[in-house]
matplotlib code that plots the C-alpha trace (Angstrom):
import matplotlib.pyplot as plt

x = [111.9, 111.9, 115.8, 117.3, 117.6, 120.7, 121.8, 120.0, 123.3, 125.1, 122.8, 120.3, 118.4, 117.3, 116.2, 114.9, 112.7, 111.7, 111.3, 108.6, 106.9, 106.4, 104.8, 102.0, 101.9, 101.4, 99.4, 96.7, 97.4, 96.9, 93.8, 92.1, 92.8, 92.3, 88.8, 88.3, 88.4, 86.1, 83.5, 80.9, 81.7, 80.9, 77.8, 76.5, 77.2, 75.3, 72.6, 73.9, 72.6, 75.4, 74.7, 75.3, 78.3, 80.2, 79.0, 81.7, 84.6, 83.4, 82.6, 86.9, 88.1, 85.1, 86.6, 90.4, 90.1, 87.2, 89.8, 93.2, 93.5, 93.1, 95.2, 98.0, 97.2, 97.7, 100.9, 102.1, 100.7, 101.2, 104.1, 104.2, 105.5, 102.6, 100.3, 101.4, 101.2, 98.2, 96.3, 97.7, 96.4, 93.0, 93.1, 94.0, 91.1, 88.4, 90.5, 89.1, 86.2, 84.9, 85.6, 83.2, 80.0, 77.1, 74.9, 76.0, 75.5, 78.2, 80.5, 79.9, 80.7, 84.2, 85.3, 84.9, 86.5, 89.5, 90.0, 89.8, 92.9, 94.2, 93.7, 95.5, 98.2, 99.1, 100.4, 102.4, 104.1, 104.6, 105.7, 108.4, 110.1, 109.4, 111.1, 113.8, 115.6, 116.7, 114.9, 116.6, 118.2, 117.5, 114.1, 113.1, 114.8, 112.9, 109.7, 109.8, 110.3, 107.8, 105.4, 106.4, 105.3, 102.0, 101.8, 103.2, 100.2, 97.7, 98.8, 99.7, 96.7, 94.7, 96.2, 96.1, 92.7, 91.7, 93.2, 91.9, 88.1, 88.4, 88.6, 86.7, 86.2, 86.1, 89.9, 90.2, 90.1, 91.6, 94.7, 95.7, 95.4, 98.8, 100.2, 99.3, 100.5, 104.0, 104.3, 103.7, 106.1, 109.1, 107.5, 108.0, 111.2, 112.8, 110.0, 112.4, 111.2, 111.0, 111.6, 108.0, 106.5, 105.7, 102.0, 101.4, 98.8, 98.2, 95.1, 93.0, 90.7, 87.7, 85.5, 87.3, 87.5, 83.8, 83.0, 85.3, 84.4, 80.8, 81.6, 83.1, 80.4, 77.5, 78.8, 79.5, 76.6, 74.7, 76.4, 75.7, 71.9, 71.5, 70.1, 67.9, 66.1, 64.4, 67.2, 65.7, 67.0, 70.6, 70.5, 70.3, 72.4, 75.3, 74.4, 74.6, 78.1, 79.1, 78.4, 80.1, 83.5, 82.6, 82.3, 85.5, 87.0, 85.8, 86.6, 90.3, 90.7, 89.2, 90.9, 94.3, 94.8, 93.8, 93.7, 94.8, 97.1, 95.0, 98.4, 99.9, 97.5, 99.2, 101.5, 100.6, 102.5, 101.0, 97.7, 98.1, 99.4, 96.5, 93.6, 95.8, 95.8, 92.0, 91.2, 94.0, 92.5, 89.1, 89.7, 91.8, 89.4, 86.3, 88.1, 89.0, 85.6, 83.8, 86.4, 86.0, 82.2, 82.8, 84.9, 83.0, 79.1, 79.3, 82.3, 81.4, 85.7, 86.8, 88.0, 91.6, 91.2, 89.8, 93.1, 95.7, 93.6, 94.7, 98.2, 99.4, 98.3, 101.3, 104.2, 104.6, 105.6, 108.7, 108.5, 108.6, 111.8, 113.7, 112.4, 110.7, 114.0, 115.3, 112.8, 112.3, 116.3, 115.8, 112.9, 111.4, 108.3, 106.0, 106.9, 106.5, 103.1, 101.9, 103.2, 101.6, 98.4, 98.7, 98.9, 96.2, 94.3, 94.7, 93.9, 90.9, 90.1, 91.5, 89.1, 86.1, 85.1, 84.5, 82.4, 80.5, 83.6, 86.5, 89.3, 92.1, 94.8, 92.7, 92.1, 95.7, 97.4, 94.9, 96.1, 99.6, 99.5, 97.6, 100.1, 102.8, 100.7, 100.4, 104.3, 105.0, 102.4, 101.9, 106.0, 106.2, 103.1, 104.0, 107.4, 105.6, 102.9, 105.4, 108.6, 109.5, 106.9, 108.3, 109.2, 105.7, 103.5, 104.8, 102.3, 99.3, 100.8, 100.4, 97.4, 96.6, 97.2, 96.1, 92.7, 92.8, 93.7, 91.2, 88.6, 88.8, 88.8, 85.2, 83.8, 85.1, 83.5, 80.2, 80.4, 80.8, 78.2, 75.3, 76.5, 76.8, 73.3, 71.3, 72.5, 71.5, 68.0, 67.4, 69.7, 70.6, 74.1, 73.9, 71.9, 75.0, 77.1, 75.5, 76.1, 79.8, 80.8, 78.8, 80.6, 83.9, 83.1, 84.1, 87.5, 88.5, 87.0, 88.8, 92.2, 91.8, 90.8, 93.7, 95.9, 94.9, 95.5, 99.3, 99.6, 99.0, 101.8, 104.4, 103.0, 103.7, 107.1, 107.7, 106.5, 108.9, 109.2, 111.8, 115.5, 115.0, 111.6, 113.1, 115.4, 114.5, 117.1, 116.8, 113.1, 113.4, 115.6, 118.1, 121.7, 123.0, 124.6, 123.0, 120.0, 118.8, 118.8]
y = [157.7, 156.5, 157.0, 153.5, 151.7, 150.0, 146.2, 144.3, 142.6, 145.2, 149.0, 149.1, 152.1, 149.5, 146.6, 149.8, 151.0, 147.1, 146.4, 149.3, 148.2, 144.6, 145.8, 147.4, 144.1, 142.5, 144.9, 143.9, 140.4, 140.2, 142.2, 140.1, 136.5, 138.6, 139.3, 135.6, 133.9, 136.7, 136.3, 134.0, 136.3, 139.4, 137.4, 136.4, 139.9, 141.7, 139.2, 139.2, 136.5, 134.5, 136.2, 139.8, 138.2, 137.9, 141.2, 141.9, 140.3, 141.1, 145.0, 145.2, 143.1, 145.1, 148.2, 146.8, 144.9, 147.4, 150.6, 149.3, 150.1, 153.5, 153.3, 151.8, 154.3, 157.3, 156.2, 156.4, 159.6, 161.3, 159.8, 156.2, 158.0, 160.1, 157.7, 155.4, 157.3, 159.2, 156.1, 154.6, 157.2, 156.3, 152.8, 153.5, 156.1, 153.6, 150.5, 152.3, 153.2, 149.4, 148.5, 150.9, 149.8, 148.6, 147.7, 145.2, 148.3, 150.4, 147.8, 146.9, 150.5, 150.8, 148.0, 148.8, 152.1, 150.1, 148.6, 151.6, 152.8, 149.3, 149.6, 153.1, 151.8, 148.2, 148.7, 152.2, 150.0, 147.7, 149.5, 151.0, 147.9, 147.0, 150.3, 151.2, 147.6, 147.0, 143.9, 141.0, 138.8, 142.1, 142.8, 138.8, 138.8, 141.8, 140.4, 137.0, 138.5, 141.1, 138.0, 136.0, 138.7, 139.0, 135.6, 135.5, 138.2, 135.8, 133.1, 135.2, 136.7, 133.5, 133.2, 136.8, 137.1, 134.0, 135.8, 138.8, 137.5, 135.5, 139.2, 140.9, 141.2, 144.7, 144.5, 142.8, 146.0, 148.6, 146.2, 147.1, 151.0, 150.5, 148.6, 151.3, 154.1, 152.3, 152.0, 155.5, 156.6, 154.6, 155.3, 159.3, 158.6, 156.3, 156.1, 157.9, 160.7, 160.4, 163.2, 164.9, 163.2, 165.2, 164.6, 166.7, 165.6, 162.5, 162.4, 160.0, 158.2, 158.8, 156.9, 154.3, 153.6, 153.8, 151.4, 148.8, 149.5, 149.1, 145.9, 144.5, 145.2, 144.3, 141.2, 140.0, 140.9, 139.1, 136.2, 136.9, 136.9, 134.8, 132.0, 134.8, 136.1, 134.7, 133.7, 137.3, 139.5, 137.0, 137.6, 140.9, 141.7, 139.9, 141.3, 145.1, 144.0, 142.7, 145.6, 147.7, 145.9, 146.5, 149.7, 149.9, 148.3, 151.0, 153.6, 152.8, 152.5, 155.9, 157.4, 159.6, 158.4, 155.6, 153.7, 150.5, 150.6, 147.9, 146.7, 145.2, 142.2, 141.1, 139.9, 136.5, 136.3, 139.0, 137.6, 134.2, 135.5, 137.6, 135.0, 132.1, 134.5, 135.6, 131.8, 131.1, 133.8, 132.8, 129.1, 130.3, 132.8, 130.5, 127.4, 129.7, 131.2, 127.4, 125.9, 128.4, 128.1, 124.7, 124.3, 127.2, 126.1, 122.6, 121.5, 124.2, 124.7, 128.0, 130.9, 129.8, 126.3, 127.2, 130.2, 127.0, 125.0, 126.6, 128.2, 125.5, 127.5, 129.5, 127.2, 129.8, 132.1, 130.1, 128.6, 131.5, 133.4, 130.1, 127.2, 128.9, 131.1, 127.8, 126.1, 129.1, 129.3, 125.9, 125.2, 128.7, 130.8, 128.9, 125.6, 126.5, 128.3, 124.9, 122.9, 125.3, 125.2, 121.5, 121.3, 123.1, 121.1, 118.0, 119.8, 120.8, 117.2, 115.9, 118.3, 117.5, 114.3, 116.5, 114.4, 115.7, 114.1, 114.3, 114.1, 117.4, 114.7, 113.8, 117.7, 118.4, 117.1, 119.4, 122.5, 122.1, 121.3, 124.5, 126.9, 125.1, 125.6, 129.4, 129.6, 128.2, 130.4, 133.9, 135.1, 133.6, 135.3, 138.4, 138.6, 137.3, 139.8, 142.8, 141.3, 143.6, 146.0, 149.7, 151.6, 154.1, 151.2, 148.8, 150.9, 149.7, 146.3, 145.8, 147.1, 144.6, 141.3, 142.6, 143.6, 139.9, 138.3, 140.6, 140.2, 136.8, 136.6, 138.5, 136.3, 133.1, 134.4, 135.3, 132.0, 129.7, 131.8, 131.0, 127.4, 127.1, 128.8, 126.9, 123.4, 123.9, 122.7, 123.3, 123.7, 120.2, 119.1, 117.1, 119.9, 122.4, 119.3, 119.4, 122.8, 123.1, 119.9, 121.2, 124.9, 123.1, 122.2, 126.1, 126.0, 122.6, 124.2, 127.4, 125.5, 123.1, 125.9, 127.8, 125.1, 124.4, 128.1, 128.2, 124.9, 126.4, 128.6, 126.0, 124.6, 127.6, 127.7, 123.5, 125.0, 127.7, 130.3, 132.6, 131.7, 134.0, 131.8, 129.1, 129.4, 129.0, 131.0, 133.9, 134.0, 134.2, 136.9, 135.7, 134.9, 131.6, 129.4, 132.4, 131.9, 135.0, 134.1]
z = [-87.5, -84.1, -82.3, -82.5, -79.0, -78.5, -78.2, -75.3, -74.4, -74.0, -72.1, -69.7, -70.8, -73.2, -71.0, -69.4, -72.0, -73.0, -69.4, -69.4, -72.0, -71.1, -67.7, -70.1, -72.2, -68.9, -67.1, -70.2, -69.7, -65.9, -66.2, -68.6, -66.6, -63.3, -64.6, -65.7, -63.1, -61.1, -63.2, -60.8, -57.8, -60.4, -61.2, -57.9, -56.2, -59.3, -60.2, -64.1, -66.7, -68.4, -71.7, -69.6, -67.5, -70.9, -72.0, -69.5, -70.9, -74.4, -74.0, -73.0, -76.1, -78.1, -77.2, -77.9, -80.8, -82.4, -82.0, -82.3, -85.8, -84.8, -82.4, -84.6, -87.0, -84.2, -82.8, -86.2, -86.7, -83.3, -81.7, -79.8, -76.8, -76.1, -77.2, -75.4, -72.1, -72.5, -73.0, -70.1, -67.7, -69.1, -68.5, -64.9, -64.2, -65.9, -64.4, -61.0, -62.0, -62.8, -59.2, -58.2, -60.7, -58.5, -61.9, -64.4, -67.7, -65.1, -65.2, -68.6, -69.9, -68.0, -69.1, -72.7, -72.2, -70.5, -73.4, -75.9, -74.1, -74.6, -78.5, -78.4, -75.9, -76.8, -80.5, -79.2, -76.9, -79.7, -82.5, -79.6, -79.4, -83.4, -84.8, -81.4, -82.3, -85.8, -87.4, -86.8, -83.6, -81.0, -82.4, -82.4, -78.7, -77.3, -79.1, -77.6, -74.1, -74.7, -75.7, -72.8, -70.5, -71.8, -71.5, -67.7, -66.8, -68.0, -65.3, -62.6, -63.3, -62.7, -59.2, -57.8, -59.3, -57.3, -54.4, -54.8, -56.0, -52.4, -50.6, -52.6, -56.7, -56.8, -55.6, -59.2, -60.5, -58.3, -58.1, -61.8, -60.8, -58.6, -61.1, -64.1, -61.8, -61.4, -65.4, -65.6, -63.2, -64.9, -68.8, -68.2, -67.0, -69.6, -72.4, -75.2, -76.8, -81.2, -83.4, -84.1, -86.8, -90.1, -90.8, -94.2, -96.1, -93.6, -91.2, -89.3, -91.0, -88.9, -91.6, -91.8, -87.6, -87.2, -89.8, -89.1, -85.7, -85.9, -88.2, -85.4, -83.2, -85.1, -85.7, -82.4, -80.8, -83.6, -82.6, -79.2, -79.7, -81.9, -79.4, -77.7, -81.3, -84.7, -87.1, -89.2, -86.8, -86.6, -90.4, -90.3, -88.1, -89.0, -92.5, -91.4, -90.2, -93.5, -95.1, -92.6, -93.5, -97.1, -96.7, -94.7, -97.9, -100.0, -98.0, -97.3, -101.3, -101.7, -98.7, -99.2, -95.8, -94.7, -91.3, -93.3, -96.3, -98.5, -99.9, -96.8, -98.1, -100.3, -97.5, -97.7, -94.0, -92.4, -93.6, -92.6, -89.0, -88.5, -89.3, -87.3, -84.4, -84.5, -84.6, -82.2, -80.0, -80.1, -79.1, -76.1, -74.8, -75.3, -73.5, -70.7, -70.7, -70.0, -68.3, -65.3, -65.4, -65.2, -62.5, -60.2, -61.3, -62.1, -59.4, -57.1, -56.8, -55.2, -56.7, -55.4, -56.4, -60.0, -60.2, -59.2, -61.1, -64.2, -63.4, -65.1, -68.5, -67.7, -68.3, -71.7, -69.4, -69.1, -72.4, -74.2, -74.0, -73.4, -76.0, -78.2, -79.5, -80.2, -82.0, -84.9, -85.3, -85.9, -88.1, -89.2, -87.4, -89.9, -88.7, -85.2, -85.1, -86.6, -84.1, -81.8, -83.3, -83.4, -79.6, -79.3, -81.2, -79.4, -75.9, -76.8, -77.8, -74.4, -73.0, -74.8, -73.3, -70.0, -67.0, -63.6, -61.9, -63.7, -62.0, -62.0, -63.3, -66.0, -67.2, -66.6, -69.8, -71.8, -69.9, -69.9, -73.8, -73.8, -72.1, -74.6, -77.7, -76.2, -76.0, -79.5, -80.9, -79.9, -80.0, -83.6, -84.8, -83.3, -85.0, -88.2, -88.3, -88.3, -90.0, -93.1, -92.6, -92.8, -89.8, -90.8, -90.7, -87.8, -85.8, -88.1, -88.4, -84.7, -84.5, -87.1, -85.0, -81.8, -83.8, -84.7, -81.5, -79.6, -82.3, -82.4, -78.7, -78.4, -81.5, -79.3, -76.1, -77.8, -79.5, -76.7, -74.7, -77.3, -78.1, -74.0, -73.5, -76.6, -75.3, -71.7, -71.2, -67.4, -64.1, -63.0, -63.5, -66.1, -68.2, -67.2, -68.6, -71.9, -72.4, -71.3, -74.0, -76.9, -75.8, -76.1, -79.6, -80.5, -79.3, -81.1, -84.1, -84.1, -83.3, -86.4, -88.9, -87.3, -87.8, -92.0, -92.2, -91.5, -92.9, -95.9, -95.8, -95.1, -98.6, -100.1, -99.1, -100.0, -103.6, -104.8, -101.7, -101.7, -100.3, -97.1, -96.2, -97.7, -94.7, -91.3, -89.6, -92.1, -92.2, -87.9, -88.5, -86.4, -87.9, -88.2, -85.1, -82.7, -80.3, -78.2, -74.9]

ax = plt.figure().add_subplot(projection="3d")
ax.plot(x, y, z, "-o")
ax.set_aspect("equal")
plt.show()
């Protein structure tokens, strides 16, 4: 049992400990959108194809998303604490070590070792906040404030990453070694220590990691190649994966310990959260993805122009720990994610129609409905994902989403890279055009499937739910007539 933190309102060790843990949540985020927007710099310094130059983005959410049920499972297992900060001394040293890569395989490797220590770090940090405040108001408070970081070090990470891409790209990656180094310094110092955990008869399930692991890469890079191979090989490929996850199946049912308790299934929530957020995910990252290559290749914009271009993306950094509260005290986390989804959903649409001269007013409706949708989405899942889950599991359960949104970001990436690469036929602008609209088909895609998912859990509810879903306020966690600020 992790020590109880106490009430937000009322000690600073706590906003101490939460503030701590946000910086990690948004150390991840900044270096992601930090990355994004260095991309054609990457690409022009190391003379990398565009199916290598999102090799580079995809080899970090690979290595999150592929390892963070391990990494859910080892928190739980061997204290959040010192997984927590182990893991985050490795993401510094390899954070480094990418700004030094002179080949595009160098670059590629460090980044997919940054985000192993992601997968071990991220749900630590998580399942700190989700067992040190009792479920309920706090633990919906800290969550939504916790969410709204991460989604504050995606913008801010657009702009400094412009800056910084402008200087030099390698400073895109030495910039989050100061910032790691800070974490740590204040993590040793107010990270709380949790009684030792008792671990008979439990161990990591090794098995089960590499399969699920290797699932998750197999079927990615099938995806990947598919425009670049005979539809066999795509076959193939994607059906090695398959079997992978089946024998993941087989093996967690078999094992005395395994990485994934099978029964947290048959939490319709938790289920519905995880697949709206791997959807969710993969639109965002593949509309991202284009939308920079657009703006750099096709409208030759600047690094800075492209970063301010898309700031606007962040209005959930405001959104989320001050509307969002109100909205699921009001109508229920179900509710909202669907409105969130919806939004999204109609900026991709916006976007679609995309010309060699569009004008910035014309793509700014799509964005800001973007950075909304973000704000109504990611908190709600988040606290939907992990809500009733015992205190020995909440490690898993967040490894569970961030799996999802980290797997469904690297399917989204490899998606819109083979869409983007099969429709362009040649290098004039128009033939770049072509590419980027038919890319943008992905993202609308995801966000509309996303959208039927949770949908479907509202009927649910409308049918015969249970009185706490039944009611908004309850199902939120938070108490009736209160709001966390």
């Amino acid at each position: 049992m992790s020590a109880p933190l106490p009430a937000l309102s009322r000690n600073r060790r706590a906003w101490g400990v939460l503030l701590v843990l946000c910086g990690a949540i948004f150390l991840e985020g900044i270096d992601v959108a930090m990355l994004n927007v260095a991309l054609p710099a990457i690409r022009a310094d190391l003379g990398l194809s565009t199916g290598t130059l999102q090799w580079v983005m995809s080899a970090y959410v690979l290595g999150y998303g592929g390892f963070m049920l391990l990494g859910g499972r080892a928190a739980d297992l061997f204290g959040r604490r010192r997984m927590f900060i182990g893991w985050l001394v490795v993401f510094l040293l390899f954070s480094g070590l990418g700004g030094l890569a002179t080949e595009g395989w160098m670059l590629i490797l460090a980044r997919f070792v940054t985000g192993v220590s992601a997968a071990f770090m991220t749900p630590a940090g998580l399942s700190i906040i989700t067992t040190g405040f009792p479920e309920g108001p706090q633990r919906n408070k800290a969550l939504l404030v916790y969410s709204g970081t991460a989604a504050g070090g995606f913008s801010v990470g657009l702009v400094v990453g412009g800056l910084l891409a402008a200087v030099d790209w390698r400073w895109v990656f030495f910039a989050p070694v100061i910032l790691s180094a800070a974490i740590l310094s204040a993590a040793l110092r107010l990270v709380p220590r949790s009684p030792r955990t008792d671990r008979t008869g439990q161990g990591v399930d090794l098995a089960g990691a590499v399969t699920v692991t290797g699932g998750i890469l197999l079927l990615v890079f099938g995806v990947e190649r598919a425009t670049h191979v005979s539809a066999a090989w795509t076959t193939g490929t994607i059906g090695a994966a398959l079997l992978l996850f089946l024998a993941f199946v087989l093996i967690e049912r078999r094992s005395a310990s395994p990485l994934v308790r099978l029964g947290l299934f048959r939490n319709g929530s938790l289920v519905r959260a995880n697949v709206s957020g791997l959807l969710f995910a993969a639109g965002f990252f593949g509309f991202q993805f284009i939308a920079v290559l657009y703006l750099r290749e096709l409208r030759g914009w600047s690094s800075l122009q492209t970063s301010f271009a898309l700031i606007v993306i962040g209005v959930d950094a405001v959104l989320s720990p001050l509307l969002t509260p109100k909205l699921v005290a009001r109508f229920g986390n179900a509710r909202v994610i669907v409105g969130g989804l919806l939004l999204a959903s109609l900026a991709y649409a916006l976007f679609l129609p995309l010309g060699a001269d569009r004008t910035y007013l014309a793509m700014l409706p799509s964005l800001v409905l973007i950075g909304v949708s973000f704000s109504l989405a990611y908190g709600p899942l988040t606290i939907t994902a992990t809500d009733g889950i015992a205190e020995e599991e909440q490690g898993v359960a967040g490894g569970l989403l961030h799996t999802s949104f980290q797997f469904g970001a690297a399917l989204g990436l490899s998606a819109v890279a083979a869409v983007n690469i099969a429709a362009t036929e040649g290098t004039s602008a128009s033939a770049l055009l072509d590419g980027y609209r038919a890319a943008l088909v992905v993202p609308l895609a995801a966000a509309v499937i996303a959208t039927a998912v949770s949908a479907f859990g509202l009927r649910r509810r409308a049918g015969g739910g249970t009185a706490a879903s039944a009611n908004p306020v309850r199902q939120a966690g938070l108490p009736s007539g209160k709001v966390p600020a």
